[in-house]
C-alpha positions in Angstrom: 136.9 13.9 -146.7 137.7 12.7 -150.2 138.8 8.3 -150.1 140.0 7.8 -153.3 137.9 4.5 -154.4 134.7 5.3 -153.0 131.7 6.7 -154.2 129.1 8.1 -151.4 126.3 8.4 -154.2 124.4 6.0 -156.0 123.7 8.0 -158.8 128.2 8.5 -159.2 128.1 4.7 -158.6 125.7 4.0 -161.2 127.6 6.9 -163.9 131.0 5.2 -163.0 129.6 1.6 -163.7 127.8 2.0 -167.2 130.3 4.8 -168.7 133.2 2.2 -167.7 131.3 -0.9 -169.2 130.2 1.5 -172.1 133.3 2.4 -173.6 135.3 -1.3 -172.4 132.6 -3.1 -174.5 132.6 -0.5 -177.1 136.5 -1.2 -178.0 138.3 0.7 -175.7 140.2 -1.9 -173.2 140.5 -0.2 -169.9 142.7 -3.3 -168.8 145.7 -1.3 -170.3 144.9 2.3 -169.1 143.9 0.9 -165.6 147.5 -0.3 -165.2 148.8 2.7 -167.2 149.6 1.0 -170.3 147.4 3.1 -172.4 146.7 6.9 -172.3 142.6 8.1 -171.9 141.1 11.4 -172.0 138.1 12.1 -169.9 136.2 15.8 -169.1 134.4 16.2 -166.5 131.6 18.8 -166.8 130.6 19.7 -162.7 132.7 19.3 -159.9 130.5 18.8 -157.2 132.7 17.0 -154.1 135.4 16.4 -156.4 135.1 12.6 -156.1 133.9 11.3 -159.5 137.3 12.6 -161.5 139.4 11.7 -158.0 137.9 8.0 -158.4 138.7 7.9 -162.4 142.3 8.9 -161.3 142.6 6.7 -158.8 141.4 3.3 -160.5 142.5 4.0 -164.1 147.0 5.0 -164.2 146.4 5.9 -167.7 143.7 8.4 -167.2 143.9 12.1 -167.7 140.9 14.4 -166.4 139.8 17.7 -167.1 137.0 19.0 -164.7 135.0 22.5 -165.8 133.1 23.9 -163.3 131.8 27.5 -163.2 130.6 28.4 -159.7 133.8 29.5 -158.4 131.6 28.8 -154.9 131.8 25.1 -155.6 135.5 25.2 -156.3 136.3 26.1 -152.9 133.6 24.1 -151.1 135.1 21.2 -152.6 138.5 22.1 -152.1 137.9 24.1 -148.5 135.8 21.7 -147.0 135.5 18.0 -148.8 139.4 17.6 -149.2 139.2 17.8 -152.8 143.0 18.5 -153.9 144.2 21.7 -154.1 144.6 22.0 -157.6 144.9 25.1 -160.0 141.7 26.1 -161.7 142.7 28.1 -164.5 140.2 31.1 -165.3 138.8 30.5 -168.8 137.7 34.1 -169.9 134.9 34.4 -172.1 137.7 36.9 -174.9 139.8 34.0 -174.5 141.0 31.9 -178.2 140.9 28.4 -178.8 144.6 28.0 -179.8 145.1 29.6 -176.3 142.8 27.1 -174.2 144.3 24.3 -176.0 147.7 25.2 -175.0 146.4 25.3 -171.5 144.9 22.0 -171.6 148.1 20.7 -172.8 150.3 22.3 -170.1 148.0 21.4 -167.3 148.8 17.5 -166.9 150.8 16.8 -164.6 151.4 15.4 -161.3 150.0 17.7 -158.5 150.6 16.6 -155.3 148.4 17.6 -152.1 149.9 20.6 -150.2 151.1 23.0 -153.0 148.5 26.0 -152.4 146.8 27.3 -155.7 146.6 30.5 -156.8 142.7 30.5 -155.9 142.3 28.5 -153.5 145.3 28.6 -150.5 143.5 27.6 -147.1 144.6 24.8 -145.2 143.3 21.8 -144.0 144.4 18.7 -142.2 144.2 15.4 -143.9 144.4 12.0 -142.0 147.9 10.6 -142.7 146.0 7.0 -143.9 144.0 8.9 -146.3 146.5 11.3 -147.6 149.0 8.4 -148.1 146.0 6.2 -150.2 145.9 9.9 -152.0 149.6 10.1 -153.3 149.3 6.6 -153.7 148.9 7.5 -157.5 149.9 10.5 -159.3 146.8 12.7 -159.6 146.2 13.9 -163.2 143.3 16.4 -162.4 143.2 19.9 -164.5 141.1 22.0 -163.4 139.3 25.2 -165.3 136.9 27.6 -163.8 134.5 28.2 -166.8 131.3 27.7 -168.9 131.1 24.5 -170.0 128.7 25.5 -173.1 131.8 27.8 -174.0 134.6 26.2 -173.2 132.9 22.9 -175.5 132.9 25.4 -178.4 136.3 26.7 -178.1 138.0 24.0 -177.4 136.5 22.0 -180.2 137.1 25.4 -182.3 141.0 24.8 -182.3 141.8 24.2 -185.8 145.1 21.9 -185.0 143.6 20.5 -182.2 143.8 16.4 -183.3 142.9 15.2 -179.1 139.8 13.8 -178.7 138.0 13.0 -175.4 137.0 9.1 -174.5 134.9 9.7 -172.1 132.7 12.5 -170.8 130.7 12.9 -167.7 128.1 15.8 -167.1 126.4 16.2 -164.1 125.3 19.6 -163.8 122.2 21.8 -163.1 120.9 25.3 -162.8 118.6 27.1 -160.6 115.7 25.1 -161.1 117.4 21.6 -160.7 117.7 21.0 -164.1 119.9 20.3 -166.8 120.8 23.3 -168.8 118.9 24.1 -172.2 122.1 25.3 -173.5 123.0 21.6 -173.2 120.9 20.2 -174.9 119.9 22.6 -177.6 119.9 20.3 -180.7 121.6 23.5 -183.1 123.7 24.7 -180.2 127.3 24.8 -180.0 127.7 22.7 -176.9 126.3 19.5 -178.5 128.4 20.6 -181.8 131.2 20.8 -179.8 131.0 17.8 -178.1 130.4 15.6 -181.5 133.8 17.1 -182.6 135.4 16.3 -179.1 134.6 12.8 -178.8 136.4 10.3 -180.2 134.9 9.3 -183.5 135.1 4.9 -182.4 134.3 4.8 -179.3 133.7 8.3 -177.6 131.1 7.6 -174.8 129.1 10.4 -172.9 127.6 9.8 -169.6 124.7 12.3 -168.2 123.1 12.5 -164.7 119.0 13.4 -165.1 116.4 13.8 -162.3 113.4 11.9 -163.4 111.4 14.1 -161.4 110.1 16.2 -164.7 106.8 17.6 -166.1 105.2 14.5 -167.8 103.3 14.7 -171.0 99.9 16.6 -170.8 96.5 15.2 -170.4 95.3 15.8 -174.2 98.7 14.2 -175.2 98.4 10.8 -173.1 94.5 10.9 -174.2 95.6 11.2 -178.2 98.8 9.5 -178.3 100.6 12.6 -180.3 103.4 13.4 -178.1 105.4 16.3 -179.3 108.8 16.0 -180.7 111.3 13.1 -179.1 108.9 12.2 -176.6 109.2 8.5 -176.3 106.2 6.5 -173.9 108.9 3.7 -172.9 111.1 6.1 -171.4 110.5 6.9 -167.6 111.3 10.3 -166.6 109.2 13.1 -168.2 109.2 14.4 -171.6 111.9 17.0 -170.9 114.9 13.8 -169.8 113.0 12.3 -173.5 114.0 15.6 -175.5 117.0 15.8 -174.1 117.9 11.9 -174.4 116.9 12.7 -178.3 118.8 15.4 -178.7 122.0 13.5 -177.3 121.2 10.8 -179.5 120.4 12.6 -183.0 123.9 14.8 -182.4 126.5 12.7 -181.2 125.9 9.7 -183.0 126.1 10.7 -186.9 129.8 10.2 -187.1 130.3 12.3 -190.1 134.0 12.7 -188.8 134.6 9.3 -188.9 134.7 8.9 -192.4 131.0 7.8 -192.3 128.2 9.1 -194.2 126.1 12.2 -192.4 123.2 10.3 -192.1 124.7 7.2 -190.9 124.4 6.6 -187.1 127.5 4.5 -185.4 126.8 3.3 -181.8 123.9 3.5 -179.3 121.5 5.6 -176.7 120.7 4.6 -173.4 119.2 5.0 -170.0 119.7 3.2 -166.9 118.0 3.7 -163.5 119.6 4.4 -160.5 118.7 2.4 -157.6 116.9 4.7 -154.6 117.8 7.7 -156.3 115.8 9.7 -159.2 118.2 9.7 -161.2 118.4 8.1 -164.7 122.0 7.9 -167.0 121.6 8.4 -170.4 124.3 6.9 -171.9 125.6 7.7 -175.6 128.1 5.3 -176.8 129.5 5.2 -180.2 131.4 1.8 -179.7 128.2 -0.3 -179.2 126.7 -2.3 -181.4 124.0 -4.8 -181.6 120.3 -6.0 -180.2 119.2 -4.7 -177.0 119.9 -7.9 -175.8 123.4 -8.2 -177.0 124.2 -4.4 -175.5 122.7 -5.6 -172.2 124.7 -8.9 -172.3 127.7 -7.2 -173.6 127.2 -4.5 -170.6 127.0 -6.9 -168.2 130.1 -8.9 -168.7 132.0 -5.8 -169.4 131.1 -4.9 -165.7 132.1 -8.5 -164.3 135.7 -8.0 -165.9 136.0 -4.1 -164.3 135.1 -5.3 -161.1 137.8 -7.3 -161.2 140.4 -5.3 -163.4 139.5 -2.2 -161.0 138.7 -3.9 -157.7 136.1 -1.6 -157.3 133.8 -1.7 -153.9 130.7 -1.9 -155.3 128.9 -4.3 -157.9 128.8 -2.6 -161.2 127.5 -4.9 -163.1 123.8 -4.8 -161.1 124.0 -1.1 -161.9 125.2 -0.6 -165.9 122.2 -2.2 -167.0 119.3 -1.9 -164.4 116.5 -0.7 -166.3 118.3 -0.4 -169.5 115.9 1.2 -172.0 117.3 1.8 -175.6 116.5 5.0 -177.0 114.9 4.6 -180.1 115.0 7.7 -183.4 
């Protein structure tokens, strides 16, 4: 059962609190959206439970989310069994044209309330009254698409007269093997492409959940020192959450768009640790400036204000910079 300002994960905890305190700090004030003042775009990439874009919904009025998720399986666990709303998700066909997702991304927020059946998705459940009534306390301003996220990245960010940018992005998703996709990550690929074209050029932030629980560097390379490429010692995790914290880093942050030159990087890379989970966030933030001890002081204040702005249940500000670790080109 889905309560709309709690998180039952650490790791969703820890996302929420340093992509908030991110992007506040970075020149976005979430004092305006949170009372629906000011629009924001956010994008979900994995559904899981639902509760991550429910929570983002809940705290901030002015917030719009699109969730992408392509296991049509977790769609309806979520929405079956976990009291995720029962929301549309549009089908995004792999034949289908940008100016035709774009359209549907346009036409898809608005106010869904709990008991209209979707097209998909149309079995009931029961919904304590005190719960559903904290639910419609705000409108809900979830869209929904059942789709690849690598593809729907590239099309979306393929639409010529598209001028919307996202704010914020989370991704938390996995394959088989319990780890992030290489699709994701690939430095020439058109997912990270995508997604520097998507992000808002100021202050476009990018929060992504990694198991530290990876292959660590190989005997001849901790014996030598020569670590192949983006493999940074000061990182915890594994040389695979090193690449891909790299990767995210090198792509997202040369702002060409925003009038910069192309080898000029605006904003920072991060990781935080997730207390009792192994987890890490890597954070890329293209607001952020500074020292490392700046960011971490700037982090940390941003948290104090959202925990008050938001009233949110659990202390942020321990989490948005616990183990903070730059990551360095």
């Amino acid at each position: 059962m889905q309560i709309p300002h709690c998180l039952a994960f650490e790791y969703l905890k820890s996302m929420i609190s340093v992509g908030l305190s991110s992007i506040h700090c970075g020149g976005f004030d979430l004092d305006f959206v949170a009372k629906g003042e000011r629009t924001m775009r956010c994008l979900c990439i994995g559904l899981g439970g639902g509760s991550l874009p429910i929570f983002l919904a809940n705290k901030l009025q002015g917030c719009h989310v699109d969730v992408v998720e392509i296991d049509d399986t977790v769609i309806s666990a979520a929405i079956d069994c976990m009291g995720f709303p029962k929301i549309e998700f549009k089908t995004f066909p792999s034949d289908l044209r940008s100016e035709t997702l774009n359209a549907m991304c346009d036409e898809s927020h608005m106010e869904v309330k709990l008991g209209v059946e979707s097209l998909s998705h149309t079995q009931c459940y029961d919904i304590p009254r005190r719960i559903a009534s904290s639910m419609l306390e705000f409108p809900l301003r979830i869209s929904g698409f059942e789709a690849d996220a690598v593809m729907y990245v590239g099309h979306l960010a393929g639409a010529k007269q598209s001028q919307q940018h996202y704010d914020l992005v989370f991704i938390d998703a996995f394959n088989g093997e319990d780890e992030v996709p290489v699709d994701f990550w690939t430095r020439g690929g058109s997912f990270l492409t995508g997604l520097r074209d998507l992000l808002d050029p100021h202050h476009g932030t990018v929060v992504v959940n990694l198991h530290t629980d990876l292959p660590p560097p190989s005997f001849l390379e901790r014996i030598t020192g020569n670590f192949g490429p983006g493999y940074d010692p000061l990182l915890p995790g594994g040389k695979r959450l090193q690449e891909i914290s790299q990767a995210y880093r090198d792509k997202l942050l040369h702002c060409w768009s925003a009038g910069l030159s192309e080898d000029e990087i605006c904003g920072a890379t991060f990781t935080v640790a997730v207390p009792r989970q192994q987890n890490i966030c890597l954070v890329v933030c293209r607001g952020i400036r500074g020292t490392e001890g700046n960011i971490i002081d700037n982090l940390s204040s941003a948290a104090l204000s959202l925990e008050n702005i938001l009233h949110v249940p659990f202390p942020m500000s321990k989490r948005a910079t616990r183990g903070f670790q730059l990551v360095h080109g």
